[in-house]
C-alpha positions in Angstrom: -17.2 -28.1 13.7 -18.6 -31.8 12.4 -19.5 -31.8 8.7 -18.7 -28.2 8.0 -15.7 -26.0 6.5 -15.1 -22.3 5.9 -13.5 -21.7 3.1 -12.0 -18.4 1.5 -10.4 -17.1 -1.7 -8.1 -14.1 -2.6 -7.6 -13.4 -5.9 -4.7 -11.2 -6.6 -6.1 -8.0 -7.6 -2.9 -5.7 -8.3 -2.2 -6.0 -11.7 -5.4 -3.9 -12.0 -4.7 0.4 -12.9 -5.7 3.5 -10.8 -7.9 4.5 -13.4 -9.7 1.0 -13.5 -10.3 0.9 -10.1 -14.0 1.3 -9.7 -14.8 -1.0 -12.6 -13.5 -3.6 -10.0 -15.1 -2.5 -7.6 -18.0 -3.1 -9.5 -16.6 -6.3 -11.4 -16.8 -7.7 -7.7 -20.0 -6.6 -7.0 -21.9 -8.2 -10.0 -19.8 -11.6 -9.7 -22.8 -13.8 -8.9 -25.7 -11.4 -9.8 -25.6 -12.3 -13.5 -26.1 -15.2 -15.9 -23.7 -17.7 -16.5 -22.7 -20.2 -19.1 -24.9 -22.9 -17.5 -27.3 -20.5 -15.2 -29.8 -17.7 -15.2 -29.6 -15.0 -12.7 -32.4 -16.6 -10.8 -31.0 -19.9 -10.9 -27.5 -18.9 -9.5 -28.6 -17.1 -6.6 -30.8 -19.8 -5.7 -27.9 -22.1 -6.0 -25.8 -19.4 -4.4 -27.9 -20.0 -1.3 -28.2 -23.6 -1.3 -24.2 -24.1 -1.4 -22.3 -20.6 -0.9 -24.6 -19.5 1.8 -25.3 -16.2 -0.1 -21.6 -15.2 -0.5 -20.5 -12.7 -2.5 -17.4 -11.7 -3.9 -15.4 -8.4 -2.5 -12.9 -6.3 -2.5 -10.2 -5.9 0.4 -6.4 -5.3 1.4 -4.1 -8.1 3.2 -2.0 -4.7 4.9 1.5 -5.4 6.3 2.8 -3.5 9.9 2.3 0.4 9.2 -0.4 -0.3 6.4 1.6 1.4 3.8 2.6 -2.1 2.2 -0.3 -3.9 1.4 -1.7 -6.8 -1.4 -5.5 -5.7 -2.8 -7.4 -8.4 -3.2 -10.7 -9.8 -4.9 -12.0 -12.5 -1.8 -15.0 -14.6 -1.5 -15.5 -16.9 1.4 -18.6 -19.3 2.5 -19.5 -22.0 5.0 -20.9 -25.0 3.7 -21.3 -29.0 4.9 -18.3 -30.9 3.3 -20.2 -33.8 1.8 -21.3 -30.9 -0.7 -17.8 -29.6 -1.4 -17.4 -30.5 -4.8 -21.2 -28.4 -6.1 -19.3 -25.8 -3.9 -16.7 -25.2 -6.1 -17.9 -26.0 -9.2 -20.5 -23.0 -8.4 -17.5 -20.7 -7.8 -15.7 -21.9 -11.0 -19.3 -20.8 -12.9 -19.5 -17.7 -11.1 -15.2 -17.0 -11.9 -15.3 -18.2 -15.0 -18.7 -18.0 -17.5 -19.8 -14.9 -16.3 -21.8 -12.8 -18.9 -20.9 -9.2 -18.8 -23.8 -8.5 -21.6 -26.9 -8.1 -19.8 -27.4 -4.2 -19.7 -30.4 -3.5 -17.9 -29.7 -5.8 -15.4 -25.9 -4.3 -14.6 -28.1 -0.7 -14.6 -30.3 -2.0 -12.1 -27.4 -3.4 -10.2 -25.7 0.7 -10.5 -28.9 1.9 -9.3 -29.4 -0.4 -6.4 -26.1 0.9 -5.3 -26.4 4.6 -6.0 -29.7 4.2 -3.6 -28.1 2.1 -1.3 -24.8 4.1 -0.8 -26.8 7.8 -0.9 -29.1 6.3 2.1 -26.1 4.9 3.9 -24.3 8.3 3.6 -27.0 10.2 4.8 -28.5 8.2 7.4 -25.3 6.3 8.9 -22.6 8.0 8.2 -20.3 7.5 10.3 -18.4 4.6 7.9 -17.8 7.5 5.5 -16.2 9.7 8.2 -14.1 7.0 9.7 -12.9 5.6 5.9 -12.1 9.5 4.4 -10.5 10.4 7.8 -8.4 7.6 8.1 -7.3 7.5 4.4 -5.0 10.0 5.6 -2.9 7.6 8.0 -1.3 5.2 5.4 -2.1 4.2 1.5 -4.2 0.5 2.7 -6.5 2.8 4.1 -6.7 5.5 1.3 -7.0 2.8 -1.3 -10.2 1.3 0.9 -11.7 4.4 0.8 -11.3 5.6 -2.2 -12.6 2.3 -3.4 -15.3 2.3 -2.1 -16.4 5.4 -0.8 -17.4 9.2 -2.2 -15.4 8.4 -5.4 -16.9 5.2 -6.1 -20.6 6.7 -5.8 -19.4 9.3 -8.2 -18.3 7.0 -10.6 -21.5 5.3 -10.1 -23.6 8.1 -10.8 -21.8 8.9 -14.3 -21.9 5.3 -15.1 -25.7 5.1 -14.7 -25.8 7.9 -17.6 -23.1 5.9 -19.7 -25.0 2.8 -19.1 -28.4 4.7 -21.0 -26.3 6.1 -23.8 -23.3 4.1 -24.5 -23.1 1.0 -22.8 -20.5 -0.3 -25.0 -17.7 1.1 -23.4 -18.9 0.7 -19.6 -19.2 -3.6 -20.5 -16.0 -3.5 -22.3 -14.4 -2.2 -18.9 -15.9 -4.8 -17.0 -15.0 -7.6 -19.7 -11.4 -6.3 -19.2 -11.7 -7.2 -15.5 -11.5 -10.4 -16.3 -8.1 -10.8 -17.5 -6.3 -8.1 -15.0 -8.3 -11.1 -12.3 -8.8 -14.1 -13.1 -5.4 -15.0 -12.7 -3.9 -18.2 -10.1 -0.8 -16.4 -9.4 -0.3 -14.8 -6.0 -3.8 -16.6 -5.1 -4.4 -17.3 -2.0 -7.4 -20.6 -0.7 -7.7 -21.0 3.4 -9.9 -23.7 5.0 -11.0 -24.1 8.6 -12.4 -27.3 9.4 -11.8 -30.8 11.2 -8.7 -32.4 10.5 -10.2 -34.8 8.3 -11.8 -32.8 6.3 -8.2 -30.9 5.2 -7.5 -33.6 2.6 -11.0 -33.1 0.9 -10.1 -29.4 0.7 -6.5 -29.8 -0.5 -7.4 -32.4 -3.2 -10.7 -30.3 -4.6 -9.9 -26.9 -4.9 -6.7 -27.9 -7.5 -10.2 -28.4 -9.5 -10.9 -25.0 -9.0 -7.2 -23.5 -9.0 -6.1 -25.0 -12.0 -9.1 -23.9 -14.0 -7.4 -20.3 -13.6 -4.8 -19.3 -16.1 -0.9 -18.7 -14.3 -0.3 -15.0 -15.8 2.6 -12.3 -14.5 1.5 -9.8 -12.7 2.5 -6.5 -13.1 2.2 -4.5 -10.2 0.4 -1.0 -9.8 1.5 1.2 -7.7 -1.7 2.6 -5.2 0.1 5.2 -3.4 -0.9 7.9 -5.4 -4.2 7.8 -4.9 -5.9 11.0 -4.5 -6.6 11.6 -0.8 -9.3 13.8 1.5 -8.0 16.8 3.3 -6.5 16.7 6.5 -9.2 18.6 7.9 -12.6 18.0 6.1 -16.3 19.2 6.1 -19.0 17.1 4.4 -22.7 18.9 4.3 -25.3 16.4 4.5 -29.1 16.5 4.9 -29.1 15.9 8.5 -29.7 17.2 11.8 -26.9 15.8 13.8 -23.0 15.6 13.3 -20.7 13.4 13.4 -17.4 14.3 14.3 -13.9 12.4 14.0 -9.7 13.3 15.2 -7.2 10.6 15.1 -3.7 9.9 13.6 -1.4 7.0 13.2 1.1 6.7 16.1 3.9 7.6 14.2 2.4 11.3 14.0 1.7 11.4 17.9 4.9 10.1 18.3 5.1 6.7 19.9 4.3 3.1 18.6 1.5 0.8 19.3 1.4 -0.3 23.0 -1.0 -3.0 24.9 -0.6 0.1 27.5 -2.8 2.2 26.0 -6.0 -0.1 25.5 -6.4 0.2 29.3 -5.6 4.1 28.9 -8.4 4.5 26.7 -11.0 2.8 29.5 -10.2 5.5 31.5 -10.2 7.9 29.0 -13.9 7.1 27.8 -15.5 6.4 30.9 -14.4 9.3 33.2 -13.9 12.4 30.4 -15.1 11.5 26.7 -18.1 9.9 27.9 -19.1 12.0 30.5 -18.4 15.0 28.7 -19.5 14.2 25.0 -22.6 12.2 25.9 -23.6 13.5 29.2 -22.6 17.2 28.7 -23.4 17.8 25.2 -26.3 15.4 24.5 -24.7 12.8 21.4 -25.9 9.7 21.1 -22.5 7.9 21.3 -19.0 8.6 21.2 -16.2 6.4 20.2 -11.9 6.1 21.7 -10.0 3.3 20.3 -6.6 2.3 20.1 -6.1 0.4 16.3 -3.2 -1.5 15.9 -2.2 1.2 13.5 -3.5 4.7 15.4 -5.6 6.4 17.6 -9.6 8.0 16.5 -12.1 9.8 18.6 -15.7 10.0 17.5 -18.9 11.4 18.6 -22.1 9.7 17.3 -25.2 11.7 16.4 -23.7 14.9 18.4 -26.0 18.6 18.4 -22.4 19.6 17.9 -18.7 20.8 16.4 -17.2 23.3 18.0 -17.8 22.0 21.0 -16.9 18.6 20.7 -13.5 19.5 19.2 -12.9 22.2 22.0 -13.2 18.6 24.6 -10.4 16.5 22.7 -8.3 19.8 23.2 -8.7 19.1 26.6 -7.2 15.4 26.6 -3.7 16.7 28.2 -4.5 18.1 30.5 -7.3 15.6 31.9 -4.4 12.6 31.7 -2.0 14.5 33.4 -4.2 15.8 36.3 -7.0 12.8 36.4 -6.7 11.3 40.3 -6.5 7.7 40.2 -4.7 4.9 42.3 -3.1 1.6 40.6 -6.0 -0.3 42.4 -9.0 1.8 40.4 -6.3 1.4 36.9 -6.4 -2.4 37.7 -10.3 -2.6 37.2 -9.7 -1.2 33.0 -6.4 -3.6 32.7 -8.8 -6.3 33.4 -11.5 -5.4 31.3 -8.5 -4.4 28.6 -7.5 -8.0 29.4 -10.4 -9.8 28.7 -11.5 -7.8 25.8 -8.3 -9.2 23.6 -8.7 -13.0 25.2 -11.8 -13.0 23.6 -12.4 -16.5 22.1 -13.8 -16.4 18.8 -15.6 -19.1 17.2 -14.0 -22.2 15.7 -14.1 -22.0 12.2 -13.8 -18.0 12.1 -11.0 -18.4 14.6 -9.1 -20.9 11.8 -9.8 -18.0 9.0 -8.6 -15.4 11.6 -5.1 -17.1 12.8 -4.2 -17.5 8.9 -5.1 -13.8 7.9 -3.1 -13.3 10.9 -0.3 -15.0 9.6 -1.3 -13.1 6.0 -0.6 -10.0 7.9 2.9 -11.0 9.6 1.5 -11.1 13.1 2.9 -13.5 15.3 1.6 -15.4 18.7 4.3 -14.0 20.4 2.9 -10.5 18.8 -0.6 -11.4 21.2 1.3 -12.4 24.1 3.4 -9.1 23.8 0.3 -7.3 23.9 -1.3 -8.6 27.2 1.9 -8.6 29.0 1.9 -4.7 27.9 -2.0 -4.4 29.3 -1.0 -6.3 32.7 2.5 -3.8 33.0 0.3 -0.4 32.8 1.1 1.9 35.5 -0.5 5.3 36.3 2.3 6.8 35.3 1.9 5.6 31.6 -1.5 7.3 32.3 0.2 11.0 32.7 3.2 10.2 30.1 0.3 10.2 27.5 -0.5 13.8 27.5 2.3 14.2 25.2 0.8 11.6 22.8 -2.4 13.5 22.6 -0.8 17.0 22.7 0.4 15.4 19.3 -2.8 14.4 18.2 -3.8 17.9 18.4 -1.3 19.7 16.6 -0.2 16.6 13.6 -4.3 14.4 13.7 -6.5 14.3 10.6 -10.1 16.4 11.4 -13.2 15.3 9.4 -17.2 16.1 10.4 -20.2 15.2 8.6 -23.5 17.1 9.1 -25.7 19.9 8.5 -24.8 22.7 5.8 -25.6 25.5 8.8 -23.7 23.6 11.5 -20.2 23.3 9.3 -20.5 26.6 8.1 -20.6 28.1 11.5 -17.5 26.2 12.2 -16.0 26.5 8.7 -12.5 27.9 9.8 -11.8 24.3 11.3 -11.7 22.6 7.9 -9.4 23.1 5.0 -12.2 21.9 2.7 -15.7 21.7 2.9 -17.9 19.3 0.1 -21.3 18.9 -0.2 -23.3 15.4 -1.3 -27.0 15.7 -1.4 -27.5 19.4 -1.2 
């Protein structure tokens, strides 16, 4: 890695309330976007670029073995050439600290930037919507991610656009407040990845940056109350295709995360999903993965609903009666196989080990994993139809498209919203 390090930051975000939520979001979003103490807008993102590599600050979740337990956090991380550390963190330090929450058209323009950016994202790739609202359902990390950052958040947006024109007072005075609930050392968190030499540098320069933070308590919020979507959900769009989603955490198909299934669901795309959803019914894509905390099908840019739905139905059965040898299962082990043996880059494979470690995964967890791929047997292959039988009956069902197209199939869905109509 020569010259360079990757460093990140996680700010402890939890002292922050439910109903403050999206003026984080936001917070985060305009950390680096606004004049400082000692720079104009212009300046800083020029200097962002030069030293930060254009890094912004965001929002995410450090989640702990089911994902119900997890720490929010506020995290910015950049690449940069160590002889230039020190301009580095002094930038971030700017950024943190001297901040000016004051500059009202500017924050509207940022609102409005994201109200465009998130309406055309919804409507024209929405598959991150449907995968985020969907899998809310399976444990509160995930519902606090989406309701962060998704349909909610774009609400709150489009009120606060209004607010910003007619009494901007209060929306600044929420952002101002961010600044105490976050700006906070405790609980923080600083990784590196770099040459061994270069560790010291890191250690002994960001105490510049750490101890310019105030050491505050933080008092805890509690996140799993969060409103959720409906277990089985309808979004009308302006669009011509659908985009269709089932899964469930394992503990509602009854059965725990197994390296055994990744191969399982090799065969399962390539000789029914596949074949059926893309071939068959014409969508551009369809997607079967195995997370570490659940299972989700999803067709891409499908024609259809019903249809689509009516072939997950048929997962049982195709497991239990689908003719294949050990020989022809061998061929997705090894592809399973080299799939999670994977080597990732240097410094990103520093960053990943220690969120690994963040997480409370092990290297014995990874080397449990493949021995699980290598042991899978044909038999695991039929023993899954009870797995998916419960997918059916217990798993979360969520489409996005066209008005006409849901309400033809509006008795699958418990509730049915609209954005754009």
């Amino acid at each position: 890695v020569a010259e360079t390090g990757l460093t990140s930051l996680l700010l402890d975000t939890s002292a922050v309330p439910s109903e403050k939520l999206h003026y984080l979001q936001l917070y985060s979003s305009l950390l680096g976007k606004l004049d400082t103490q000692k720079y104009t807008r212009e300046k800083l993102n020029t200097l962002s670029i030069r030293y930060l590599n254009g890094a912004g600050f965001r929002l995410s979740t450090i989640p702990q073995k089911d994902w119900n337990d997890f720490a929010p956090v506020m995290v910015i991380s950049w690449p940069g050439l160590m002889g230039e550390y020190t301009e580095q963190l002094d930038l971030v330090k700017e950024i943190l600290l001297h901040t000016k929450f004051t500059d009202n058209a500017t924050i509207l323009d940022v609102v409005k930037s994201q109200i465009a950016g998130m309406k055309n994202q919804f409507t024209n790739n929405p598959v991150n919507l449907l995968i985020t609202r969907n899998y809310a359902l399976a444990n509160n990390c995930t519902n606090y991610q989406n309701y962060i950052s998704q349909l909610e958040y774009y609400d709150f947006l489009v009120k606060l656009e209004q607010a910003l024109q007619t009494n901007s007072y209060d929306v600044l005075s929420g952002l101002k407040s961010m600044h105490g609930l976050v700006l906070n050392r405790t609980n923080m968190i600083t990784m590196f990845s770099g040459n061994e030499n270069n560790i010291k540098k890191y250690e002994e320069a960001i105490m510049s940056l750490v101890q310019a933070l105030p050491a505050k308590a933080v008092v805890m919020q509690d996140y799993s109350k969060l409103p959720r979507p409906a277990k089985k959900e309808g979004i009308a769009m302006d669009t011509s295709v659908q985009y269709n989603m089932l899964s469930a955490p394992y503990e509602r198909m009854g059965t725990e995360y197994n390296g055994k299934l990744i191969p399982i669901g090799l065969v399962i795309n390539e000789n029914y999903i596949t074949p059926k959803i893309r071939f068959g019914y014409s969508a551009y894509d369809n997607i079967v993965n195995f997370t570490s905390t659940g299972f989700m099908l999803i067709s891409y840019r499908d024609p259809n609903i019903r249809e689509t739905f009516d072939v997950y139905k048929g997962l049982p059965a195709f497991v239990k009666g689908f003719e294949i040898t050990q020989e022809e299962l061998n061929r997705y082990i090894l592809k399973a196989f080299g799939t999670y043996t994977a080597k990732s880059g240097e410094l990103s494979g520093g960053i990943d080990a220690m969120d690994n470690y963040l997480m409370g995964k092990t290297p014995e967890d990874r080397l449990k994993l493949l021995r699980e791929i290598k042991s899978t047997t044909v038999q695991d292959l039929r023993d899954s139809a009870a797995m998916f039988e419960n997918l059916l009956k217990n798993g979360a069902r969520s489409t996005v498209g066209s008005a006409e197209k849901i309400s033809t199939a509006k008795d699958l869905y418990d509730s049915i919203l609209s954005f754009g109509q």
